[in-house]
N, C-alpha and C positions, 0 to 999 in steps of 0.2 A: 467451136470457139475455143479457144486456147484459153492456157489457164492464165497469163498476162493479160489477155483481152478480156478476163472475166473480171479480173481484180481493177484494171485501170477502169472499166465499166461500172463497177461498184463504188470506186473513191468516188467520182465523177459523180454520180445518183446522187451520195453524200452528201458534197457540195453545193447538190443544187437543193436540197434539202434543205441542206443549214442556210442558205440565201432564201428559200422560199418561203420553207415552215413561219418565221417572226410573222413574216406577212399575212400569211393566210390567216394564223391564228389568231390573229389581233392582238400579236403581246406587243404591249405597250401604247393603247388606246388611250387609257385616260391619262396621260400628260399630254401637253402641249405639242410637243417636238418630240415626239415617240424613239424617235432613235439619232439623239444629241448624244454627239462623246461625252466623255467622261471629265471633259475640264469642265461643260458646261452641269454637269452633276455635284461636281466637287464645290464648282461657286454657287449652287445652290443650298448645298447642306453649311459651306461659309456663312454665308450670308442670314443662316437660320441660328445657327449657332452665337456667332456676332455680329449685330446689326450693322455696326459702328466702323467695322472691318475695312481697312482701304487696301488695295495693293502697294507692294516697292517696290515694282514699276509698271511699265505700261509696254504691250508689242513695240512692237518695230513697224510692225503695217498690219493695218487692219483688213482686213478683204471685204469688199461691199456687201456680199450675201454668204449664205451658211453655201451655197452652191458652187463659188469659188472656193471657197475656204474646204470643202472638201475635193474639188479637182485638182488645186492645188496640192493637196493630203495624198492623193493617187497619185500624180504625179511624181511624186517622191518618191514613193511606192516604187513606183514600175523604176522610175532612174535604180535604187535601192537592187532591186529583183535585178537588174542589167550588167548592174558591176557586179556582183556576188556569180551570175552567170558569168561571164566574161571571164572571171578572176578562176573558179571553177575550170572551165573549160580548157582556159590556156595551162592550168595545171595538168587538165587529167594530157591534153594535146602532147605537153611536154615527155609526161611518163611515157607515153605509149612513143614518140618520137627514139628515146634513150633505149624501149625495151626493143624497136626494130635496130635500130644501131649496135647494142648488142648482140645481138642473132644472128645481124650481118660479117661483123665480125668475127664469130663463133664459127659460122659457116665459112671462112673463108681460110680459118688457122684450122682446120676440121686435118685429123691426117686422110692420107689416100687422097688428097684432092693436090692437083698438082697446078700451075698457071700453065694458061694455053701455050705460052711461046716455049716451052718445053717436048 
C-alpha cells in the first residue's frame, strides 16, 4: 500500500470516527434532541436568561419537521461544496491550460528546429 493510500485510509477511518463515536458513546442522552444545532441551544440559554425575551423577527419559512430543516441544511452544503469545486477546478483547468500553451510555444521558438516546408 502506498503511502497516499495509507494517509487517504487513515483521514477516512477519522471521519468515520468523528460520525460514529457521539453515537456509540451516548454523548448527549440526557437532552431531548441530543444533537440540535446551535440556534436551538442558543434560544434555550435565551430563554433562561430572559423569560420575557421576544424575537425582531421571524423566518421566512418555517419547515415542517427538524428532518427537512436539516436536508435542507445539506442541501446547501453540497450546492456550497459544488461551486467552491467547480470555481477550484476551472482555475487549477485554466493554469495547467496556459502552462501547456507555454511549452508549446517554447518548443516551437526552441533553436535547431526548423518548420517542415524547409
Amino acid at each position: 500500500m502506498s503511502r497516499n493510500a495509507r494517509i487517504n485510509a487513515l483521514l477516512l477511518l477519522a471521519v468515520a470516527a468523528l460520525a460514529v463515536l457521539p453515537l456509540v458513546l451516548g454523548l448527549g442522552d440526557h437532552k431531548e434532541e441530543p444533537f440540535a444545532g446551535s440556534d436551538a441551544e442558543a434560544e434555550t440559554a435565551i430563554t433562561e436568561i430572559e423569560p420575557d425575551y421576544e424575537p425582531w423577527f421571524s423566518p421566512l419559512y418555517e419547515p415542517p419537521s427538524g428532518e427537512v430543516e436539516s436536508a435542507l441544511f445539506a442541501l446547501q452544503a453540497a450546492l456550497g461544496a459544488g461551486v467552491l469545486a467547480y470555481y477550484f477546478g476551472l482555475r487549477r483547468g485554466r493554469r495547467q491550460g496556459e502552462e501547456r500553451a507555454l511549452a508549446a510555444s517554447e518548443d516551437a521558438t526552441a533553436p535547431g528546429i526548423t518548420p517542415e516546408g524547409d
